[in-house]
PLY file of the C-alpha trace (Angstrom):
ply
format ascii 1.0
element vertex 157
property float x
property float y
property float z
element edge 156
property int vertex1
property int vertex2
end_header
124.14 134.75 109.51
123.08 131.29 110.13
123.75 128.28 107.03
120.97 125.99 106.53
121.11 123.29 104.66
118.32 121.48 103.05
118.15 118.74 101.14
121.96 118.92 100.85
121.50 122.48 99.38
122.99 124.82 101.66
122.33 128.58 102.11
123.03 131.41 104.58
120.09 132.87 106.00
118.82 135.38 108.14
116.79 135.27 111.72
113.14 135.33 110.77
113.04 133.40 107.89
111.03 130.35 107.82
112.33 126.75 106.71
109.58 126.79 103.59
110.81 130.04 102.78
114.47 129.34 102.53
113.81 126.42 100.93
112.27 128.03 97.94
114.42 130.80 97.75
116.99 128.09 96.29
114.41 125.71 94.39
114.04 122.83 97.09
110.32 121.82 96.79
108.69 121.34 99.92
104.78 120.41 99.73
102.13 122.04 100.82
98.29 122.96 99.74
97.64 125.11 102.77
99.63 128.23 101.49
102.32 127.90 104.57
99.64 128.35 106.75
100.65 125.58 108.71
97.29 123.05 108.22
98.10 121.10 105.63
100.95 119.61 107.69
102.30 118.81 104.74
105.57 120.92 104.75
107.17 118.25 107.88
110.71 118.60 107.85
113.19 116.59 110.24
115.77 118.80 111.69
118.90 116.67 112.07
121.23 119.79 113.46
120.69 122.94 114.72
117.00 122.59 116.26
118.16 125.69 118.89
118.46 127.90 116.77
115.21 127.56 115.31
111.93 129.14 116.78
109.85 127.39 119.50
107.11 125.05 118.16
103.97 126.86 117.07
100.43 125.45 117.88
100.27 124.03 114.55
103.28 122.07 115.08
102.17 120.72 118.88
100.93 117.14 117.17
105.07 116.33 116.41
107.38 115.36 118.23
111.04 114.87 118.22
112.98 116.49 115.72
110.52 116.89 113.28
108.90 120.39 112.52
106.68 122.42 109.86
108.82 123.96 107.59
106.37 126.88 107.32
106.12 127.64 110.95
109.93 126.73 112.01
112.15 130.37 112.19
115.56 130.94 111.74
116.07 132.75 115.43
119.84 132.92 115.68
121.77 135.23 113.98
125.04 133.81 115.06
127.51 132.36 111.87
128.46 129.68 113.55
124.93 128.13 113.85
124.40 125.46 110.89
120.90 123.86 110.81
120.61 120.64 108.54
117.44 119.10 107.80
115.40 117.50 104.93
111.87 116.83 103.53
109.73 113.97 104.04
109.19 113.23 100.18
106.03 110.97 99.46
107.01 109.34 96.39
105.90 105.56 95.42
105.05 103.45 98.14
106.48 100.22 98.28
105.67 97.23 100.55
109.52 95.49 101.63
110.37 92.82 103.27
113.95 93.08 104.97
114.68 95.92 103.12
114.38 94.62 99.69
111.34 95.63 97.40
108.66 93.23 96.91
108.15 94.65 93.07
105.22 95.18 91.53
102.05 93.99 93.85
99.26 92.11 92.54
96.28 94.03 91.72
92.54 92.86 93.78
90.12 91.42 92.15
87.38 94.22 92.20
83.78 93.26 92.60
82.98 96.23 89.85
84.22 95.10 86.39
83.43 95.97 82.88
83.35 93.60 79.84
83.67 96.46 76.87
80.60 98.56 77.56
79.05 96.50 79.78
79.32 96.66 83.62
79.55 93.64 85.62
79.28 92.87 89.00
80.55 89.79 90.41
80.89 88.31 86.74
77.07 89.14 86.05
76.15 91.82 83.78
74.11 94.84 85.07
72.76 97.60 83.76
70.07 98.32 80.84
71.37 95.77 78.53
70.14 93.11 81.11
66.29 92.23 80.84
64.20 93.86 83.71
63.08 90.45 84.67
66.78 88.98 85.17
67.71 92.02 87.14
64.78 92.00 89.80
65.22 87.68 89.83
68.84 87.92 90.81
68.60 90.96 92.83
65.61 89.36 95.15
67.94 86.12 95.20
70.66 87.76 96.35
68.88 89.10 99.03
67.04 86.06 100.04
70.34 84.82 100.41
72.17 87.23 102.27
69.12 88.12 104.77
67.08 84.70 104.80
64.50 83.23 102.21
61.57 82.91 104.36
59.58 85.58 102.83
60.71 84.95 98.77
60.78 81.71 97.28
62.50 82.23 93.79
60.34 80.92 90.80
0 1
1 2
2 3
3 4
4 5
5 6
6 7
7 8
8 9
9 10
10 11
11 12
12 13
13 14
14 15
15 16
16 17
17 18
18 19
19 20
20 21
21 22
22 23
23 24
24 25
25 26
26 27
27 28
28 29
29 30
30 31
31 32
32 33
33 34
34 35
35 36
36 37
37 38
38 39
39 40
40 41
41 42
42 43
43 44
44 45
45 46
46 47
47 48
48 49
49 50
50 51
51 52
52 53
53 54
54 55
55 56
56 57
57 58
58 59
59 60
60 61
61 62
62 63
63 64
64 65
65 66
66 67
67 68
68 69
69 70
70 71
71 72
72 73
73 74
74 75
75 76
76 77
77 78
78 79
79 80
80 81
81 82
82 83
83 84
84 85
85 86
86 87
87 88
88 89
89 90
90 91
91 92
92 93
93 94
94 95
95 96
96 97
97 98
98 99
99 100
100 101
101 102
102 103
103 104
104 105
105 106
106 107
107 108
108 109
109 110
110 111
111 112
112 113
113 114
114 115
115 116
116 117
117 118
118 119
119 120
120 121
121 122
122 123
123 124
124 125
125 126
126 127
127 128
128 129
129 130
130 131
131 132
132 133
133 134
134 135
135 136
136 137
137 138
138 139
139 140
140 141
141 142
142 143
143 144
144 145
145 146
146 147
147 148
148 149
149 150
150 151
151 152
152 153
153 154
154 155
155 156
């Protein structure tokens, strides 16, 4: 029986077995939403030893290249004991912008156009909503307009 190793949590296996599946048979989490069906493309693995003695690539797997591979689609094919695969998940975990391969912390949040001031909602600074008379609303609105398409046809009062 082959040994795979995963995560740095090695197992022997037999042929037929699927990455995903020996992964979870000793509590390695490998994600998916697809149900190992192979669409999520989720379950990407990089194989860093042993990619003979794993199955051809599937259909699914035809967009990757190199030595990565769906753990739900790549098969155990060897039955030899001397055969070790190795691999590991691609975890998505926090992302974090660095520069020369030191963290860059905590990144300032935008300013978003959408804000709210306790209940109400402003945009740009300027309240909208119900609390706003009708008459403000349709002023500013036509002004912005005039201003973003051309004021030849409103003249604000």
């Amino acid at each position: 029986m082959p040994t795979l190793s995963i995560n740095g949590v090695t197992l022997e296996t037999s042929s037929g077995s699927s990455i995903f599946e020996c992964a979870e048979s000793v509590g390695v989490r490998v994600p998916t939403s697809c149900l190992k069906n192979g669409k999520c493309r989720e379950c990407m693995v990089e194989v860093e030893q042993g990619m003979d003695a794993l199955s051809p690539r599937t259909e699914e797997e035809r967009h990757l290249a190199g030595t990565f591979r769906l753990s739900c689609r790549a098969r155990v094919v060897s039955q030899s004991p001397a055969d070790t695969i190795r691999c590991r998940t691609l975890r998505r975990g926090h992302l974090q912008i660095a520069e020369d391969g030191t963290s860059a912390g905590r990144l300032p949040q935008p300013d978003p156009a959408v804000t709210r001031l306790g209940e109400q909602v402003l945009i740009d600074g300027e309240p909208v909503g119900e609390d706003v008379p009708r008459s403000s609303r349709l002023r500013r609105s036509a002004n912005d307009h005039g201003a973003r398409y051309g004021s030849e046809w409103y003249q604000p009062a």
